[in-house]
C-alpha positions in Angstrom: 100.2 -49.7 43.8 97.1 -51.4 43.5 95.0 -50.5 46.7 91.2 -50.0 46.6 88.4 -48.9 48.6 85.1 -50.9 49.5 82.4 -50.5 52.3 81.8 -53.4 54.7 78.6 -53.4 53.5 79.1 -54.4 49.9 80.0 -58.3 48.8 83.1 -59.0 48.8 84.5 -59.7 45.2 86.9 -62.1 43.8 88.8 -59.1 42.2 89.8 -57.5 46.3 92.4 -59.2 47.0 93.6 -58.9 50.2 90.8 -57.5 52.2 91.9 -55.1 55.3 89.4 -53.4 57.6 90.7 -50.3 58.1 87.9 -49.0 61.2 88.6 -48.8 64.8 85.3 -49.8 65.1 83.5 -53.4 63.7 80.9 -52.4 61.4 77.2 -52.6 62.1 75.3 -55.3 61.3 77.9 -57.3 59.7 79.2 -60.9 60.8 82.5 -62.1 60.7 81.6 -64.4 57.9 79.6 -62.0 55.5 83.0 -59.7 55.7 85.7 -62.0 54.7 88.3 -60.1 56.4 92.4 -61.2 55.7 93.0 -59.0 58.9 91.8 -56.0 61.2 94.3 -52.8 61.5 92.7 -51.5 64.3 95.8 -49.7 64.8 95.6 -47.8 61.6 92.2 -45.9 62.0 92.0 -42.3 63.2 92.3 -41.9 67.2 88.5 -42.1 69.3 89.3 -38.4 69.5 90.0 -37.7 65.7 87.1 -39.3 64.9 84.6 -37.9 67.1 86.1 -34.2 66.3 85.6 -35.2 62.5 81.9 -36.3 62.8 82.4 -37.0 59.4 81.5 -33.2 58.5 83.1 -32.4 54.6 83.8 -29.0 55.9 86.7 -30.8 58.0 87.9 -32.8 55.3 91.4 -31.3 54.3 91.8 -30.3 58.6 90.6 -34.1 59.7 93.5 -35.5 56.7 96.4 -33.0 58.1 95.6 -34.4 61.9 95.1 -38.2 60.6 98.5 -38.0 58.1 100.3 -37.0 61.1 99.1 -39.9 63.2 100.1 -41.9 61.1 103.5 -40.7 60.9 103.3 -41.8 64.6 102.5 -45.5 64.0 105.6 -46.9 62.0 104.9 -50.1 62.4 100.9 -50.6 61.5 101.9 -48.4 58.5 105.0 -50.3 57.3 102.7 -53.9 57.7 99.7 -52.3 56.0 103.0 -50.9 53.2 104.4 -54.7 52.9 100.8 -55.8 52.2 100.0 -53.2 49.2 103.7 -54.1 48.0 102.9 -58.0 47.6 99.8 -57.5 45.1 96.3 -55.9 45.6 94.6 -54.7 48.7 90.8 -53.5 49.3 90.6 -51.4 52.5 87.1 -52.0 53.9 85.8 -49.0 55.6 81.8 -48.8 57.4 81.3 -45.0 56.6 78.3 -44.4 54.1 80.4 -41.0 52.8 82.4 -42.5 50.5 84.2 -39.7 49.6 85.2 -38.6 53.0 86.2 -41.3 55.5 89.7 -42.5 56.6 89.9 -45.5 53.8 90.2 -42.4 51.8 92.2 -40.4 54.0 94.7 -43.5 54.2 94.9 -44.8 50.7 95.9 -40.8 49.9 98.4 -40.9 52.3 100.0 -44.7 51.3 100.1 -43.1 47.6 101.8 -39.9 48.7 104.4 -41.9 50.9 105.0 -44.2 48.3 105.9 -41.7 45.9 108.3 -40.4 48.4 110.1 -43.4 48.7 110.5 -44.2 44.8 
């Protein structure tokens, strides 16, 4: 599985591959153009509620992953498109958060690797 992680914020690179904005939200600042999206998964991202409860904190981390995984397990179809993507060659999730250790990019190339392990 060849997924990766990259902030809207950084230039895209000829080595992303298919590039998937993974936010509920359109970053800040950033135009249409500079991003160089292949497509939006709105659908994907943490609910308004997750989110806001998370506030990205680090001390809600593992909690804010539990809640996220299991809406996930709620949205077959945004995960299976975003699966069928990672499975044709590499993907770059672009995420806006400046924590780039904790932010659901993370969160959801963690789960995408635990689920594909599941299914092998």
């Amino acid at each position: 599985m060849q997924v990766w992680l990259k902030r809207a914020y950084e230039k895209p690179g000829n080595q992303d591959g298919v590039r998937i904005l993974v936010d509920r939200i359109w970053p800040r600042g950033v135009s249409k153009e500079e991003l160089l999206l292949d497509s939006w998964l709105k659908e994907i991202a943490p609910s308004a509620e997750l989110r806001k409860w998370f506030g990205h904190d680090p001390e809600r981390w593992d909690e804010f992953k539990h809640r996220f995984f299991a809406e996930l397990d709620g949205r077959k179809e945004p995960v299976e498109k975003l699966f069928s993507r990672v499975k044709k060659g590499r993907v770059t999730l672009i995420f806006a958060a400046q924590d780039e250790e904790h932010n659901n990019a993370v969160a959801l190339k963690e789960y995408l690797e635990a689920k594909l392990k599941d299914r092998s």
